[in-house]
C-alpha positions as CSV (number, residue, x, y, z in Angstrom):
1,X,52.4,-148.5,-3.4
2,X,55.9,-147.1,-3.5
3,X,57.4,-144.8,-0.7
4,X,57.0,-141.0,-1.2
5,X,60.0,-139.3,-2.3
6,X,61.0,-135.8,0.5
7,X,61.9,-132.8,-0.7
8,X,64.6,-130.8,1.3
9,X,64.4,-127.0,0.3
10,X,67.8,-125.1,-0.1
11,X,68.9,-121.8,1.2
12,X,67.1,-118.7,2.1
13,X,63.5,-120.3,2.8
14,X,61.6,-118.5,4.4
15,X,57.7,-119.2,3.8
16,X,56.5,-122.8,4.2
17,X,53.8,-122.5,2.0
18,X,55.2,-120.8,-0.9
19,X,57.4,-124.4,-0.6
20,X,54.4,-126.5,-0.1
21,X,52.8,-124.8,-2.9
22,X,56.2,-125.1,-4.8
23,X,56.2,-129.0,-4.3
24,X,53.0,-129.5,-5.0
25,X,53.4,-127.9,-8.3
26,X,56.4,-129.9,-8.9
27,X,54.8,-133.3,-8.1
28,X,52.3,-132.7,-10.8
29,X,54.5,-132.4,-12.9
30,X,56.9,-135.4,-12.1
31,X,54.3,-137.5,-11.3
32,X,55.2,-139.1,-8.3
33,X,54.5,-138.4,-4.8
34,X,56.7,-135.4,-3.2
35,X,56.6,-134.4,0.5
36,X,57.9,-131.4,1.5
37,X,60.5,-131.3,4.6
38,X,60.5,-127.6,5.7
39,X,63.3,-126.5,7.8
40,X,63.9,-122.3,6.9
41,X,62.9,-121.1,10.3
42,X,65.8,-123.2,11.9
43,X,68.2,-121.0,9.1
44,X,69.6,-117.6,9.5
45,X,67.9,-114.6,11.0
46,X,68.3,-112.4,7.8
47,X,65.4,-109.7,8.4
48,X,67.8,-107.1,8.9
49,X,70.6,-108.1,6.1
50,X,69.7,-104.8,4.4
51,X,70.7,-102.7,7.2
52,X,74.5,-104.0,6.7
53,X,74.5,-103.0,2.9
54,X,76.1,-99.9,2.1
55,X,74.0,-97.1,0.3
56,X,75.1,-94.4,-2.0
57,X,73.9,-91.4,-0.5
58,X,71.8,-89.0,-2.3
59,X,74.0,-86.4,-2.1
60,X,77.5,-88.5,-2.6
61,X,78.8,-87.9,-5.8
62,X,81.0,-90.7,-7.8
63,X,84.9,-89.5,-7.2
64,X,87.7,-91.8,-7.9
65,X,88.1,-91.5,-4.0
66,X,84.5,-92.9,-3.8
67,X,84.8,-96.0,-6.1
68,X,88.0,-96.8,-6.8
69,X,88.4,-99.6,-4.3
70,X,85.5,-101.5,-5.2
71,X,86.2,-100.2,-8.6
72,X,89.5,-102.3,-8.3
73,X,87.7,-105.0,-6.8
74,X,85.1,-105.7,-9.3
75,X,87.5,-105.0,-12.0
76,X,90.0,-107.2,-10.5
77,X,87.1,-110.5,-10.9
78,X,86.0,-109.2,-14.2
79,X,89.5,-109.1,-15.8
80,X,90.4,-112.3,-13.7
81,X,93.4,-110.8,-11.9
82,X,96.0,-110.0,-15.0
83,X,99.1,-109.0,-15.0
84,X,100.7,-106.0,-15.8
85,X,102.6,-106.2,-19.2
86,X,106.1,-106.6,-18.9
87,X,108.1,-103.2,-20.5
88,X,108.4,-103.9,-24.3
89,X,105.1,-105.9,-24.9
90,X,102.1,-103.8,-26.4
91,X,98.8,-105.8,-27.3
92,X,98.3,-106.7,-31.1
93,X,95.1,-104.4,-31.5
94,X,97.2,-101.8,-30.5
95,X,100.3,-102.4,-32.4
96,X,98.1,-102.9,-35.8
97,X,96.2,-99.3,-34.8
98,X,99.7,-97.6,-34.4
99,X,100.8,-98.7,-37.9
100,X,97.6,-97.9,-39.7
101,X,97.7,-94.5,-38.2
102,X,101.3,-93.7,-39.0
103,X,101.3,-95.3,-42.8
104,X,101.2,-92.4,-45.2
105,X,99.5,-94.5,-48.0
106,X,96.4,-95.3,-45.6
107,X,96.7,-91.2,-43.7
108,X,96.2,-88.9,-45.4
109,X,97.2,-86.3,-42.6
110,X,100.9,-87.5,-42.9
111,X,102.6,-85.6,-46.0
112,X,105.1,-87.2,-48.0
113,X,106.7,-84.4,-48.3
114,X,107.3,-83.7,-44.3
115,X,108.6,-87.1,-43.8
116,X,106.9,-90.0,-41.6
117,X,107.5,-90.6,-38.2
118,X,109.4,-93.7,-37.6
119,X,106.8,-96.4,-36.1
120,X,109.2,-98.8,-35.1
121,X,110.4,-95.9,-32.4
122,X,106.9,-95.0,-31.7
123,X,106.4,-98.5,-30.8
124,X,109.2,-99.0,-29.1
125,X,108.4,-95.5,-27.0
126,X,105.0,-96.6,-26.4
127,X,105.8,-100.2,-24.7
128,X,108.2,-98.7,-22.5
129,X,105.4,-96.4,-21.2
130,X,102.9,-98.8,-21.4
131,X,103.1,-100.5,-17.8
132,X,103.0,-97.4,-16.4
133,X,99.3,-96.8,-17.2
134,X,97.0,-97.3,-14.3
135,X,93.9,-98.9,-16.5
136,X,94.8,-99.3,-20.3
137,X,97.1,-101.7,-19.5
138,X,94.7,-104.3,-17.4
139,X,92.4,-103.9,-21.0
140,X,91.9,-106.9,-23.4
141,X,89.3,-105.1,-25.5
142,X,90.2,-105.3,-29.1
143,X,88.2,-102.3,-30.1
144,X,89.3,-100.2,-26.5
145,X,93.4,-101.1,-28.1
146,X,92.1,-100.2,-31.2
147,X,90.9,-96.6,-30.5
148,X,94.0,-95.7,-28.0
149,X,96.1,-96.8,-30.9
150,X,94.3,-94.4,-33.5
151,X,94.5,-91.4,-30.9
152,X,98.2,-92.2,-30.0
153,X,98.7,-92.1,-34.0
154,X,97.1,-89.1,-34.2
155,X,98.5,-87.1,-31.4
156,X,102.3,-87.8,-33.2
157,X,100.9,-87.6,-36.3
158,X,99.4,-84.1,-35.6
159,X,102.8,-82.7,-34.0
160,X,104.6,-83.8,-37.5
161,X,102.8,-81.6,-39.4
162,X,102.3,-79.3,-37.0
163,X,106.1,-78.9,-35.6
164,X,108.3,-79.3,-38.4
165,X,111.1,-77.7,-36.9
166,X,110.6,-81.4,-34.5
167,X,113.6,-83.3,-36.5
168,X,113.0,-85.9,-33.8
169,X,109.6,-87.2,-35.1
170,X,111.1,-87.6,-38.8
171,X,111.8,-90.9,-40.0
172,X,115.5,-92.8,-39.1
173,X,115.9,-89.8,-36.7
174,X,116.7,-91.5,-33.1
175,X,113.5,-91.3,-30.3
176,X,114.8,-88.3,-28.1
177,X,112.7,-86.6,-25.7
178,X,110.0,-84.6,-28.1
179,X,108.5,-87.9,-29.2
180,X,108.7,-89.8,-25.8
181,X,106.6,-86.6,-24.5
182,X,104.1,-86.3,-27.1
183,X,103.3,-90.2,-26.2
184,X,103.3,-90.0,-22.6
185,X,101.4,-87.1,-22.5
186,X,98.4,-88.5,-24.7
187,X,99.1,-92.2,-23.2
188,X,98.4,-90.0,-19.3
189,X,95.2,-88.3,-20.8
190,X,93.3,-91.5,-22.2
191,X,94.2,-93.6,-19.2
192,X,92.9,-90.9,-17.3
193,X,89.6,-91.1,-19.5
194,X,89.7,-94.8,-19.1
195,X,90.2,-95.2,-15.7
196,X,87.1,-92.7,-14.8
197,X,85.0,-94.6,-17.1
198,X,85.4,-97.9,-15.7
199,X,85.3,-96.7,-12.4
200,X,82.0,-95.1,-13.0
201,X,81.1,-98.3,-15.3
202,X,82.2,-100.4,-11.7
203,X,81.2,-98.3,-9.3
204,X,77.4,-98.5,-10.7
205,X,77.4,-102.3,-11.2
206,X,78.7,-102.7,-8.1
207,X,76.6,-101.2,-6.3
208,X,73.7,-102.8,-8.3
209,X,75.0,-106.4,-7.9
210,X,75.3,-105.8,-4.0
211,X,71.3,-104.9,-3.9
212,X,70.3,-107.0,-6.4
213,X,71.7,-110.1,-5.5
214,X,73.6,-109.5,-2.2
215,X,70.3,-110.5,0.2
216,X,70.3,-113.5,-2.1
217,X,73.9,-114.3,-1.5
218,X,73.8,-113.0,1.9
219,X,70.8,-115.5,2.8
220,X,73.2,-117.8,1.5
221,X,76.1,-117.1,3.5
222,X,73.9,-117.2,6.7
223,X,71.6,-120.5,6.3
224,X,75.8,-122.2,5.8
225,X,76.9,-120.4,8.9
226,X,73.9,-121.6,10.8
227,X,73.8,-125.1,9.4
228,X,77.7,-125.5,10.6
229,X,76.7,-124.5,14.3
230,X,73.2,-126.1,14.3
231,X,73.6,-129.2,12.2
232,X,72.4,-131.8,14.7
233,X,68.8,-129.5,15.3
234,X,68.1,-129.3,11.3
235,X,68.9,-133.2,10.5
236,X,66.3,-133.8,13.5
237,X,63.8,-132.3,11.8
238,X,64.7,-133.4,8.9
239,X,64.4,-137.3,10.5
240,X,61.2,-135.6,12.3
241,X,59.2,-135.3,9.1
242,X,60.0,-138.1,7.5
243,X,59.1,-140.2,11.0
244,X,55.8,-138.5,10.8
245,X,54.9,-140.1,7.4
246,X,56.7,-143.5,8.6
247,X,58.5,-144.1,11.8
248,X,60.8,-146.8,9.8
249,X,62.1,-145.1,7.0
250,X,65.4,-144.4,6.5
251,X,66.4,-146.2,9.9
252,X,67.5,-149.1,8.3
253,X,68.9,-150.7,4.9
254,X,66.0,-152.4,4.1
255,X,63.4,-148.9,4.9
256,X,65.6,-146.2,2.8
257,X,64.4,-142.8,1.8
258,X,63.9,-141.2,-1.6
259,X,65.3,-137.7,-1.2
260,X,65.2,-134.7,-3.9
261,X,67.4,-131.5,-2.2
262,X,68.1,-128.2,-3.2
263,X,70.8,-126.1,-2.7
264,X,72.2,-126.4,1.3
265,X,69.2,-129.5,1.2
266,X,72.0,-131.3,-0.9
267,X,74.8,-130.8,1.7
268,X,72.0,-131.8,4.7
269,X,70.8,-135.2,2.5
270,X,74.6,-136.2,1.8
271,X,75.7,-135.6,5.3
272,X,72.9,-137.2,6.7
273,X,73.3,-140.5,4.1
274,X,77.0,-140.7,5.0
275,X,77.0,-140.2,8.9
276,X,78.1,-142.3,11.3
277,X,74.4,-143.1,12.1
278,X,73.1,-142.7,8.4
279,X,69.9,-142.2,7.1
280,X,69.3,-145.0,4.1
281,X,69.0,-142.9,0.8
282,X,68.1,-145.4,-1.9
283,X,68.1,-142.6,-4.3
284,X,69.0,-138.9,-3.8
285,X,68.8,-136.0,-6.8
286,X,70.2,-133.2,-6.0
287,X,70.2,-130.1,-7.9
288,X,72.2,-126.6,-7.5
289,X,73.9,-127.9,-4.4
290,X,77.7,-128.1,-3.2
291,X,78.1,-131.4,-1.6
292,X,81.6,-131.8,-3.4
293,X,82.6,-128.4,-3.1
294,X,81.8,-128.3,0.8
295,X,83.6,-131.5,1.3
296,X,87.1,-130.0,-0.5
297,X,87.1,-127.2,1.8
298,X,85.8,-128.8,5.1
299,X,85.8,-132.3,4.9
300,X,82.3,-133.6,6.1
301,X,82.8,-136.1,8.5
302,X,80.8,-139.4,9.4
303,X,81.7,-142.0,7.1
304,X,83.8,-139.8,4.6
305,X,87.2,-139.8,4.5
306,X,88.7,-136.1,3.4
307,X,89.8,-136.3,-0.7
308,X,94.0,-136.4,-0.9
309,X,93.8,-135.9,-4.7
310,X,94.6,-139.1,-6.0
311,X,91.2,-141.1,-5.8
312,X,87.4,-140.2,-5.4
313,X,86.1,-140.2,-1.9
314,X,83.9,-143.4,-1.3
315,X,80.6,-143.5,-0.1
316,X,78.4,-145.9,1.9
317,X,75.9,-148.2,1.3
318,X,74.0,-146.1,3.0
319,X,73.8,-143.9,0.0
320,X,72.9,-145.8,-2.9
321,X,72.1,-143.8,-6.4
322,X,72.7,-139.7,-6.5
323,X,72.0,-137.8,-9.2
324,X,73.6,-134.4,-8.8
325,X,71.7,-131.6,-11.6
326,X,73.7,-128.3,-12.3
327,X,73.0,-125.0,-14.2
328,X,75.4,-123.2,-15.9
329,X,75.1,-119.7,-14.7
330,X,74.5,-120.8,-11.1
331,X,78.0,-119.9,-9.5
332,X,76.2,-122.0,-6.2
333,X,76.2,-125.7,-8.3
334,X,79.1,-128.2,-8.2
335,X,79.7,-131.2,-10.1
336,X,79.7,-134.5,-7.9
337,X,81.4,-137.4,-10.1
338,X,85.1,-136.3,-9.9
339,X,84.9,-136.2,-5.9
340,X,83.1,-139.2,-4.9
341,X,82.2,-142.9,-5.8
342,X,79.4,-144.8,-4.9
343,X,79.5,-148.3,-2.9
344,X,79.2,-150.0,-6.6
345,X,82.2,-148.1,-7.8
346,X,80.0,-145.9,-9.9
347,X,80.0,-142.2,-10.6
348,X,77.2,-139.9,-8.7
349,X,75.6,-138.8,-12.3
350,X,76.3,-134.5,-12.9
351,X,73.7,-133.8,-15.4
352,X,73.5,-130.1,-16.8
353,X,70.6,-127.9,-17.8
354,X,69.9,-125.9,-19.9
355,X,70.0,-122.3,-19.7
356,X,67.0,-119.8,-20.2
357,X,67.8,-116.8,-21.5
358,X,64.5,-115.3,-19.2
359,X,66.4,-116.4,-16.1
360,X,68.7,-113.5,-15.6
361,X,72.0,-113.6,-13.6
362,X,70.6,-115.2,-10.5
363,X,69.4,-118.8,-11.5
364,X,69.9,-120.7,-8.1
365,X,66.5,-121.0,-7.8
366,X,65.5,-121.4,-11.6
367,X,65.6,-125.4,-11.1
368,X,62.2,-125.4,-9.6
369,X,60.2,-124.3,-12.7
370,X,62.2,-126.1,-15.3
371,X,60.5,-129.1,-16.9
372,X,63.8,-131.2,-16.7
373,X,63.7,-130.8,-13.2
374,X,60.0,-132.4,-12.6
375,X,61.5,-135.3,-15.3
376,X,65.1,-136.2,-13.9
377,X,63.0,-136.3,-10.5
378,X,60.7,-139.0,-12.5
379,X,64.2,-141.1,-14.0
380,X,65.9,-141.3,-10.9
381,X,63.0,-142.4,-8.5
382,X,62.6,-145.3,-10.5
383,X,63.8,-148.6,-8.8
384,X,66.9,-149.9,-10.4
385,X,66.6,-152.3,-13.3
386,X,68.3,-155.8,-11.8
């Protein structure tokens, strides 16, 4: 009868039997016999993580005072950190808007008869003011261009027709003050809009994202802290339970372990293949785990040498076949096969899976209920073909 295959859990674990009950499910399902190898009450203390959130307060309205700064922050990751537009460079949307607006043949607002302003110096006015706004200028939304181009239109074609004594808005006339101040004012008032709509926009999904997912990240964050400082204690009772189902396994070459790992189990069954004193992993699968990426930032230790940049990392013996499962919306998974090698000079296999529309933002811990999950488990137990 073959050896069981363990199953390390990942971050934020905290009930042993929901995990039991997870694995059991899971080994119907893969058909081959799973034992679970609890370790969460080793992991981080996190009953009081709420208590360091920050709340709104009832009675706290939402100033710019109030939000700004995470505001900035969120904005900042959205928008992935862009920078400002150098003086003379508008964005096409709003370029396109400007001339639709101020073309007498397509508004009907602008007379023939009172002249056109000139767009090229409308343009021109406009991009030197652009860098100065605070929030329109970080936007990439077409249709958010679009509509800041149709009011800036507006606003000069309104003071045409409304000041005709304005020689300064009529076409060939130079740009003089009159038009730069009808721009800037407008430009001031819808950045102005803009600004306290996104910060309201940011403010709120911040402070949603925090409570929504921060004790998920947060557990996170604290099982890796405590796993840095308490390694030796978890990989004992990791060895612990796998002694109790056979004292040999895993001690030598010719004994290894099966191994399925989630999450931090992944970094655990890596760093326990490739220690000094290893446990033999025939075959490990891991899934939404950060083997590679932990090794890039820290390099692991034992038998790994840190990555220069120039070839994969090679690994032991010790660690024979790894297949590494990632989801695309799970921000915690890391591809394996660019990092490291494997004794026969093969690639750890990165296989992706799909996404399910039902699984929401968080889907670190949608791996468990996908059927892909219970098969790969099945494919990459099996013994390898000679």
């Amino acid at each position: 009868m073959d050896e069981p295959v363990f199953v390390i859990h990942g971050v934020g674990n905290r009930d042993p039997q929901a995990f039991i009950a997870t694995v059991e499910a899971l080994q119907a399902a893969a058909g081959t016999t799973l034992v679970p190898i609890y370790w969460g009450d080793l992991g981080a203390d996190d009953r009081f993580i709420d208590l360091a959130l920050p709340s709104r307060s009832a009675g706290l309205r939402d100033t710019p005072e109030t939000v700004a700064a995470p505001a900035k922050l969120l904005l900042a990751a959205l928008l992935g950190e862009p920078e400002r537009p150098a003086p003379g460079h508008l964005p096409a949307p709003l370029q396109d808007a400007i001339r639709h607006g101020l073309d007498p043949s397509q508004n009907s607002g602008l007379r023939d008869g009172l002249g056109s302003p000139d767009t090229d110096q409308v343009l021109e006015t406009l991009a030197e003011e652009w860098p100065t706004t605070r929030w329109l200028s970080l936007a990439d939304d077409p249709s958010l261009l679009s509509e800041t181009g149709k009011a800036i239109a507006h606003a000069v074609a309104y003071t045409l027709e409304q000041e005709d004594s304005w020689a300064g808005l009529r076409g060939g006339a130079p740009v003089d003050g009159t038009l730069r101040s009808v721009i800037r004012r407008r430009l001031a008032d819808l950045d102005r809009v803009a600004g306290a709509a996104m910060q309201t926009v940011a403010g709120r999904v911040n402070h949603s994202l925090r409570h929504r997912l921060g004790p998920s990240a947060t557990r996170f964050l604290g099982d890796v802290l405590v796993y840095q400082r308490h390694r030796k204690q978890i990989h004992a009772r990791v060895r612990e339970q796998i002694a109790a189902v056979d004292p040999e396994l895993g001690r030598h070459p010719d004994r290894p372990v099966r191994l399925v790992a989630h999450s931090l189990g992944g970094v655990i069954a890596v760093d326990m293949a490739t220690a000094q004193e290893p446990l033999w992993t025939s075959s490990l699968l891991t899934f939404g785990s950060q083997p590679a990426y932990f090794h890039l930032c820290d390099p692991r230790g034992g038998q790994l040498l840190p990555y220069t940049g120039h070839e994969p990392v090679a690994l032991p013996n010790s660690l024979a076949r790894w297949t590494n499962l990632w989801q695309p919306l799970d921000v915690l998974a890391f591809a394996a096969s660019h990092i490291f090698r494997l004794a026969d000079g093969t690639s750890p296999v990165d296989l992706p899976l799909p996404h399910s529309a039902t699984a929401g933002l968080w889907t670190h811990s949608v791996y468990w209920n996908l059927p892909e999950l219970a098969s790969a488990i099945s494919d990459a137990m099996q013994p390898p073909t000679s």
